[in-house]
DSSP file (Angstrom, degrees, kcal/mol; ACC not computed):
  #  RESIDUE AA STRUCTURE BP1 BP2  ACC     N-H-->O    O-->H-N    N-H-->O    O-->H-N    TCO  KAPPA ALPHA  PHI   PSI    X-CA   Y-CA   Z-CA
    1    1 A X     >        0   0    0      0, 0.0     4,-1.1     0, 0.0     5,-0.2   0.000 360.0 360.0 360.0 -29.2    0.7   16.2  -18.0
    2    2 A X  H >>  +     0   0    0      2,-0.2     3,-4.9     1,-0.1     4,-0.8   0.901 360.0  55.5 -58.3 -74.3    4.7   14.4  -17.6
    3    3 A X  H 3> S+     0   0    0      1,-0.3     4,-1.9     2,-0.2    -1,-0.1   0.632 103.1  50.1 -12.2 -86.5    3.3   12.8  -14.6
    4    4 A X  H 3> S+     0   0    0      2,-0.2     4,-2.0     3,-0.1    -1,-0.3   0.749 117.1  38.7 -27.2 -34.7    0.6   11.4  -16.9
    5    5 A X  H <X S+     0   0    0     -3,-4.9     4,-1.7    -4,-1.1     3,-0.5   0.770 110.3  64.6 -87.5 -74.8    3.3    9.8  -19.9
    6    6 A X  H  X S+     0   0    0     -4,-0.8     4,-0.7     1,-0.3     5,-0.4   0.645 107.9  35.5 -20.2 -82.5    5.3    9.0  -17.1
    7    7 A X  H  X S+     0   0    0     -4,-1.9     4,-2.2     1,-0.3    -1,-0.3   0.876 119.3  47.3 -58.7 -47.2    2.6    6.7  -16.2
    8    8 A X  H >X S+     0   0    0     -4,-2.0     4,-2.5    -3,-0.5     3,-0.6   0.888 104.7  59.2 -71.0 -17.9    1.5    5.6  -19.4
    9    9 A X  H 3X S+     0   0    0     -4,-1.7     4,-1.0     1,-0.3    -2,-0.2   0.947 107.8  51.2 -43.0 -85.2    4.8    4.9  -20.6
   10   10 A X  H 3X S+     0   0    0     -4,-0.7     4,-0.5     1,-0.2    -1,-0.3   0.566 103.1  55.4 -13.6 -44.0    5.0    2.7  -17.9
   11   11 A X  H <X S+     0   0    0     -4,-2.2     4,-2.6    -3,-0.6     5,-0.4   0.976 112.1  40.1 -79.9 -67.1    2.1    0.9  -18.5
   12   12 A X  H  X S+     0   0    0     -4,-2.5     4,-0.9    -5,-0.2    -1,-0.3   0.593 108.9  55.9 -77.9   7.5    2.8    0.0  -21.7
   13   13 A X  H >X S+     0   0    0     -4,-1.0     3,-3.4    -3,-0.3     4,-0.7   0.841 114.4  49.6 -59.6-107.7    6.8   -0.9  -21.4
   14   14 A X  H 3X S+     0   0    0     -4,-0.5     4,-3.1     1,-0.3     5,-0.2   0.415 114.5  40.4 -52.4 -59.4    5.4   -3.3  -18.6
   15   15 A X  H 3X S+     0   0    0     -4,-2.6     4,-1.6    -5,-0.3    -1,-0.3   0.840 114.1  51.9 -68.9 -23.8    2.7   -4.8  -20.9
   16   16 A X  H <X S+     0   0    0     -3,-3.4     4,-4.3    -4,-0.9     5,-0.4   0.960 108.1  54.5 -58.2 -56.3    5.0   -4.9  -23.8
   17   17 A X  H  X S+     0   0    0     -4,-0.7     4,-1.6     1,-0.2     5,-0.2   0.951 115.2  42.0 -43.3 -65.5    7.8   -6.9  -21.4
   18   18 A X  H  < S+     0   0    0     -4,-3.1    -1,-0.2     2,-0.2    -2,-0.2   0.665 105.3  53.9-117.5  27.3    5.2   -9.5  -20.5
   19   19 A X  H  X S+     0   0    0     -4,-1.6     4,-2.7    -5,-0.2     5,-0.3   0.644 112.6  52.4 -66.9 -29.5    3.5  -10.1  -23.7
   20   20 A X  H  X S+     0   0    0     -4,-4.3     4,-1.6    -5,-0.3    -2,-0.2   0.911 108.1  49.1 -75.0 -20.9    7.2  -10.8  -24.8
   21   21 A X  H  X S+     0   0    0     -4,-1.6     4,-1.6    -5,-0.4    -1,-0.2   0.742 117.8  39.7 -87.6 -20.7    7.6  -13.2  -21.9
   22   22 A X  H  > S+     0   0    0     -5,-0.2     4,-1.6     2,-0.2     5,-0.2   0.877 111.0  57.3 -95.9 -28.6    4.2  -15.0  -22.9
   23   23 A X  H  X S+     0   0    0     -4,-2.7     4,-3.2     2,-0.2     5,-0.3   0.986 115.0  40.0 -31.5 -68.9    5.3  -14.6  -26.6
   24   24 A X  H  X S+     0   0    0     -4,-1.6     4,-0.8    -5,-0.3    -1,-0.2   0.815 113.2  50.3 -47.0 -56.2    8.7  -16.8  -25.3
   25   25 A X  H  < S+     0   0    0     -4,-1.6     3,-0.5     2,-0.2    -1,-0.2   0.869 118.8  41.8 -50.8 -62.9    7.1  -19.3  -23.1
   26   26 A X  H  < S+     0   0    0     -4,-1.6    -2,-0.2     1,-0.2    -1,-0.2   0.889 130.2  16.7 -16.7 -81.6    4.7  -20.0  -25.9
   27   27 A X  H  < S+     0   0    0     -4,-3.2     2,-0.6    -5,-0.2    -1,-0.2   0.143 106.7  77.2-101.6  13.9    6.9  -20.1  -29.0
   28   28 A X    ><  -     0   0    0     -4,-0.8     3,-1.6    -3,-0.5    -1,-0.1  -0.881  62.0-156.9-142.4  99.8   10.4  -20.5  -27.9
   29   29 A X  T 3  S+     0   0    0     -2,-0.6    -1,-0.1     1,-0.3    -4,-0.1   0.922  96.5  49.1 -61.3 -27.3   11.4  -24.4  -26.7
   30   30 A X  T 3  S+     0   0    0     -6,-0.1    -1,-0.3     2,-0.0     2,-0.2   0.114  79.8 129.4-114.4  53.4   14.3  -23.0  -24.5
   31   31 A X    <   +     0   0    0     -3,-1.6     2,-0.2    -6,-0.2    -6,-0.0  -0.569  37.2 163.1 -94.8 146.1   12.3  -20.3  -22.7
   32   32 A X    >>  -     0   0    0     -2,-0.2     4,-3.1     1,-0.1     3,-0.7  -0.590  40.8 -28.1-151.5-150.4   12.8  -20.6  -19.0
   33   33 A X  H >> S+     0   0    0      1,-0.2     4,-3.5    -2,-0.2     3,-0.9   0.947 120.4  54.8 -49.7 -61.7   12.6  -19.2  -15.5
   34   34 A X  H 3> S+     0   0    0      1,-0.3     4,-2.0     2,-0.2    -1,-0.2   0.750 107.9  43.5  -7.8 -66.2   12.9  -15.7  -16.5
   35   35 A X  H <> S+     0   0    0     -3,-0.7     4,-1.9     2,-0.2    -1,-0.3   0.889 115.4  53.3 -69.2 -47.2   10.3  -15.5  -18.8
   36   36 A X  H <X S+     0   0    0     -4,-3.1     4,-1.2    -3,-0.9     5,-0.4   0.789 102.7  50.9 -76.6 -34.2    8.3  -17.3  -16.5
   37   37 A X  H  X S+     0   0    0     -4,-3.5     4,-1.6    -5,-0.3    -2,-0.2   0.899 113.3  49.7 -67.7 -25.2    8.6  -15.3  -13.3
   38   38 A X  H  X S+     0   0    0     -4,-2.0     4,-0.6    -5,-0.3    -2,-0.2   0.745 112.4  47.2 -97.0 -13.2    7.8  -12.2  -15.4
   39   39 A X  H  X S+     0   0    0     -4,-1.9     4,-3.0   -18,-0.2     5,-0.2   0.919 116.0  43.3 -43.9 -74.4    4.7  -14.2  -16.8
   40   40 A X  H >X S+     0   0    0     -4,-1.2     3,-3.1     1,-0.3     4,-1.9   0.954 117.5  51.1 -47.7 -71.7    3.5  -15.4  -13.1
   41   41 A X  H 3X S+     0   0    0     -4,-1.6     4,-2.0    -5,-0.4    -1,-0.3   0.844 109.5  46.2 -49.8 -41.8    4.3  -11.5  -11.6
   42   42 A X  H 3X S+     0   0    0     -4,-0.6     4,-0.5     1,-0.2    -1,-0.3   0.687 113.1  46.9-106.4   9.0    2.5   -9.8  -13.9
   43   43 A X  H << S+     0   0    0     -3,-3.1     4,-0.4    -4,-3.0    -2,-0.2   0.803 113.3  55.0 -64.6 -44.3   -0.6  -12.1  -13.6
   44   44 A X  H >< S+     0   0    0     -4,-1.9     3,-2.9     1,-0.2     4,-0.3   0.952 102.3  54.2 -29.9 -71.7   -0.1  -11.7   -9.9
   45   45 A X  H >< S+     0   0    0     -4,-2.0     3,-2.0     1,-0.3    -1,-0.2   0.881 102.6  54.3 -53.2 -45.4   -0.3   -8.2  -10.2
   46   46 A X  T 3< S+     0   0    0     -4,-0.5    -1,-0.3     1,-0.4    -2,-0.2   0.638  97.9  66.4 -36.9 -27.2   -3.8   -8.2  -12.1
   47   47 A X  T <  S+     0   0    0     -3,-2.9     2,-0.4    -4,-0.4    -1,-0.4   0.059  84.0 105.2-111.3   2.9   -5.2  -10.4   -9.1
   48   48 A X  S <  S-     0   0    0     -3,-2.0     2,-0.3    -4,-0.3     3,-0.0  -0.831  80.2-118.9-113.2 162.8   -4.7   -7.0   -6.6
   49   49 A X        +     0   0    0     -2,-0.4    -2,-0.1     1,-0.2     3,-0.1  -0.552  48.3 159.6 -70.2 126.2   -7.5   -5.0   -5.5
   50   50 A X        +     0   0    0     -2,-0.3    -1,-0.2    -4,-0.1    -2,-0.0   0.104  64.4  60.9-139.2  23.0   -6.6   -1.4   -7.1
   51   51 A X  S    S+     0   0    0      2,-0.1    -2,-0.1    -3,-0.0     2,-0.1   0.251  77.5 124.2-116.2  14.1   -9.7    0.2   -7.2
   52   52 A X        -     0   0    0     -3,-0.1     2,-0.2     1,-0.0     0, 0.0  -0.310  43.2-161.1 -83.9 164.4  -10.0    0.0   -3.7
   53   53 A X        -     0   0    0      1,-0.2     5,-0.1    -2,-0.1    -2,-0.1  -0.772  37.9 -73.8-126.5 172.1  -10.6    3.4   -1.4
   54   54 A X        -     0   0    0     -2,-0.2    -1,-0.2     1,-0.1     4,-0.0   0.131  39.4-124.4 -32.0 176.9  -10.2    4.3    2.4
   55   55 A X  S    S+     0   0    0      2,-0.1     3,-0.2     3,-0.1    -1,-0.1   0.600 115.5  64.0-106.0 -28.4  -13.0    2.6    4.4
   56   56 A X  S    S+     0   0    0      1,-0.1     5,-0.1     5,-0.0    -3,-0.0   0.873 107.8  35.6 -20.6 -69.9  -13.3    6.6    5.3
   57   57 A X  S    S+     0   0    0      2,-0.1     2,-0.3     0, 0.0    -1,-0.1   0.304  87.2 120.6-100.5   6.0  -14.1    7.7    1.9
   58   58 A X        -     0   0    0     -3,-0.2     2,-0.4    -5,-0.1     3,-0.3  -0.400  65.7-121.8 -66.6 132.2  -16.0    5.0    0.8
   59   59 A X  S    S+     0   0    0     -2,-0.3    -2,-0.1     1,-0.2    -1,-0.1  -0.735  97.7  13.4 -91.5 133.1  -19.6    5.8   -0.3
   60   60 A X  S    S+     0   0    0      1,-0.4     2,-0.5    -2,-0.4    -1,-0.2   0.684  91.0 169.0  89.0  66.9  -22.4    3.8    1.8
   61   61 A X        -     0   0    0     -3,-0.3    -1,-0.4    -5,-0.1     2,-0.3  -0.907  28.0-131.1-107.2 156.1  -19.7    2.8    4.4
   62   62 A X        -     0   0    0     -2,-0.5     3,-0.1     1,-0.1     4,-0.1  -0.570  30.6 -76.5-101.9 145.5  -21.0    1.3    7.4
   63   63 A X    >   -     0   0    0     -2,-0.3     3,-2.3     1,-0.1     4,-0.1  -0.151  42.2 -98.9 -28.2 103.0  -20.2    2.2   11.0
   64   64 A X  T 3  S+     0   0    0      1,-0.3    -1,-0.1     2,-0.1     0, 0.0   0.008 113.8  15.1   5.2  80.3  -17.4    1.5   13.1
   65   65 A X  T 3> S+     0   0    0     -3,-0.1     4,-1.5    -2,-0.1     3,-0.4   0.514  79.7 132.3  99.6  -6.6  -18.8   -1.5   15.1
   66   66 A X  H X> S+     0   0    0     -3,-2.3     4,-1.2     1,-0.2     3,-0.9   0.945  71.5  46.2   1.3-107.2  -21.7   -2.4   13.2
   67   67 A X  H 3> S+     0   0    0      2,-0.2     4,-1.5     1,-0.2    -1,-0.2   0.616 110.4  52.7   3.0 -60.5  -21.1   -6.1   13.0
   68   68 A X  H 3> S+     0   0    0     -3,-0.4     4,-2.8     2,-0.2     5,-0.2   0.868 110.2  51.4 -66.3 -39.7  -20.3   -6.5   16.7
   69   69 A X  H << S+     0   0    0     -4,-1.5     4,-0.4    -3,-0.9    -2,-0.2   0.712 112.2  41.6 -70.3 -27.3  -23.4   -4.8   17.4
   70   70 A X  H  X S+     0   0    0     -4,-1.2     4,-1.0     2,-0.2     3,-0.4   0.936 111.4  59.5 -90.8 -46.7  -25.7   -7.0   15.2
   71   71 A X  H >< S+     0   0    0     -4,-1.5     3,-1.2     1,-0.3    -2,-0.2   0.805 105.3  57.0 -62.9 -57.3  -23.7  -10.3   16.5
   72   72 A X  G >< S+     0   0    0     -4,-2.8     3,-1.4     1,-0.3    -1,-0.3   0.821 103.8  42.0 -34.5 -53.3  -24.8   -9.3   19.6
   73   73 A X  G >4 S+     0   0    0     -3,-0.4     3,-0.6    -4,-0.4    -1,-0.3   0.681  99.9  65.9 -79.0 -11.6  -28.0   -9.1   19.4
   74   74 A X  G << S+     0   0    0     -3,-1.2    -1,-0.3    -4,-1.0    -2,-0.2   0.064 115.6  46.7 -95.8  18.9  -28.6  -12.4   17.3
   75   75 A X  G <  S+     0   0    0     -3,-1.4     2,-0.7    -5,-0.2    -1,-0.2   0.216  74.0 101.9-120.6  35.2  -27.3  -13.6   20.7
   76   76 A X  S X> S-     0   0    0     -3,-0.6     3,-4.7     1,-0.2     4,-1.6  -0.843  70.1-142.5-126.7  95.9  -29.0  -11.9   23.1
   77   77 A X  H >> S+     0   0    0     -2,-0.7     3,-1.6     1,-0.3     4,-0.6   0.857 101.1  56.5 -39.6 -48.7  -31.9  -15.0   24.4
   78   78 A X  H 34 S+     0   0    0      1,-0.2    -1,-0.3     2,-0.2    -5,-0.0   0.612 104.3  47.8 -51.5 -15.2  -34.5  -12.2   24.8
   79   79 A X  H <4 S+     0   0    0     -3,-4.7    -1,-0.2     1,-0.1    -2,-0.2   0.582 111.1  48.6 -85.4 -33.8  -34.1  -11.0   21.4
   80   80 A X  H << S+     0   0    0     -4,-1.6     2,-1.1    -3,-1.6    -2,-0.2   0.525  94.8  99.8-103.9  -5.6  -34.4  -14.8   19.7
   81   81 A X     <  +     0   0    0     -4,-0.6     2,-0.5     2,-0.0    -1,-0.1  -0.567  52.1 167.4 -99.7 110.7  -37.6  -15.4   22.0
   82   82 A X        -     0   0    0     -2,-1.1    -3,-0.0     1,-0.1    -4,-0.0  -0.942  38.7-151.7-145.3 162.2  -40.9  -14.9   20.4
   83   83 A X  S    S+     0   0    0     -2,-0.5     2,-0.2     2,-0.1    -1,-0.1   0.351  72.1  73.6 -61.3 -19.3  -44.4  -15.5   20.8
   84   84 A X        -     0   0    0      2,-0.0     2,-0.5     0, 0.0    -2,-0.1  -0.742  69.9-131.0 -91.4 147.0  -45.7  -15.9   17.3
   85   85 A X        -     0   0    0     -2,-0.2     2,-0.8     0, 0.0    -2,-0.1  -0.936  26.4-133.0 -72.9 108.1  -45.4  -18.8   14.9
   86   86 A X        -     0   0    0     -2,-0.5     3,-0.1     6,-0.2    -2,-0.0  -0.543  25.1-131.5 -93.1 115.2  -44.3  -17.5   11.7
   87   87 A X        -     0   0    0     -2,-0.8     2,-0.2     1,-0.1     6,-0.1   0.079  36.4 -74.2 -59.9 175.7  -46.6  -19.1    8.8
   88   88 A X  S    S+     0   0    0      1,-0.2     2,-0.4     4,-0.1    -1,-0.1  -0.522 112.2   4.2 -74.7 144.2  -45.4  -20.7    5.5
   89   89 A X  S    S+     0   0    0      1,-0.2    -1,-0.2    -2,-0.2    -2,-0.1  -0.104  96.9 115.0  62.4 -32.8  -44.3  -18.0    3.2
   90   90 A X  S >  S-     0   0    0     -2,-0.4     3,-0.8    -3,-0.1    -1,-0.2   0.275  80.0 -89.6 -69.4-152.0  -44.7  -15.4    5.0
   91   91 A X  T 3  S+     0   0    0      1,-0.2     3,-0.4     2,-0.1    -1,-0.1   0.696 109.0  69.3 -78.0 -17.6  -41.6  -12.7    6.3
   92   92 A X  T 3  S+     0   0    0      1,-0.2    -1,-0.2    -5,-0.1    -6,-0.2   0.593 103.8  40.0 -85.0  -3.5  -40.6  -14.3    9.7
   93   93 A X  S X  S+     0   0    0     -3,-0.8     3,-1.2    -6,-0.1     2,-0.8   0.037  75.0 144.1-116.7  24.7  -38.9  -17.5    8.2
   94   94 A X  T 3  S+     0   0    0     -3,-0.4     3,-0.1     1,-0.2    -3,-0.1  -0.360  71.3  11.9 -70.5 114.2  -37.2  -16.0    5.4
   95   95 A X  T 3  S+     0   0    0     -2,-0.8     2,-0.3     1,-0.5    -1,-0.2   0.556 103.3  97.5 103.9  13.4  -34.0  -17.8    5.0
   96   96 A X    <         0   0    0     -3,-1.2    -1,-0.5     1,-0.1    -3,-0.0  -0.958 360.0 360.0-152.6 143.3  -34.4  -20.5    7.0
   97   97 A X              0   0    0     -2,-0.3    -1,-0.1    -3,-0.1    -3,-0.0   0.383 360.0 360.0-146.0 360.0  -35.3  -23.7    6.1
């Protein structure tokens, strides 16, 4: 349970600090770097990924080599050669234009 206040204290000291730094910048005509690095940094921070997981423990993660494997094969001349003409609308031009 500290652990937990710990962390929300933190949060909201931090969010207090830089609603007072857009408060300053805003309303205050001799507001300056300060205010404005702690503006910029704690927009910054919003912009990082922090919901992100292992690529391990993600669920639906795809294979180690995946990618390479498919890359391959959309270059592999035997693969791209076929015999059929694939009509309008149907499933063999889909995507392609």
């Amino acid at each position: 349970m500290t652990g937990r206040a710990v962390r929300l204290g933190a949060v909201l000291g931090l969010g207090a600090l830089w609603w007072w730094a857009v408060a300053r910048l805003l309303l205050v005509p001799g507001a300056g770097a300060l205010e404005g690095a702690v503006v910029a940094g704690g927009w910054g921070l919003s912009l990082l990924p922090v919901h992100c997981v292992p690529k391990g423990r993600a669920e639906g993660v795809l294979a180690a080599g995946r990618w390479r494997r498919a890359w391959r094969a959309g270059t592999d001349p035997a693969a791209a050669v076929t015999t059929e003409t694939p009509r309008p609308g149907s499933d063999g031009g889909a995507g392609r234009r």
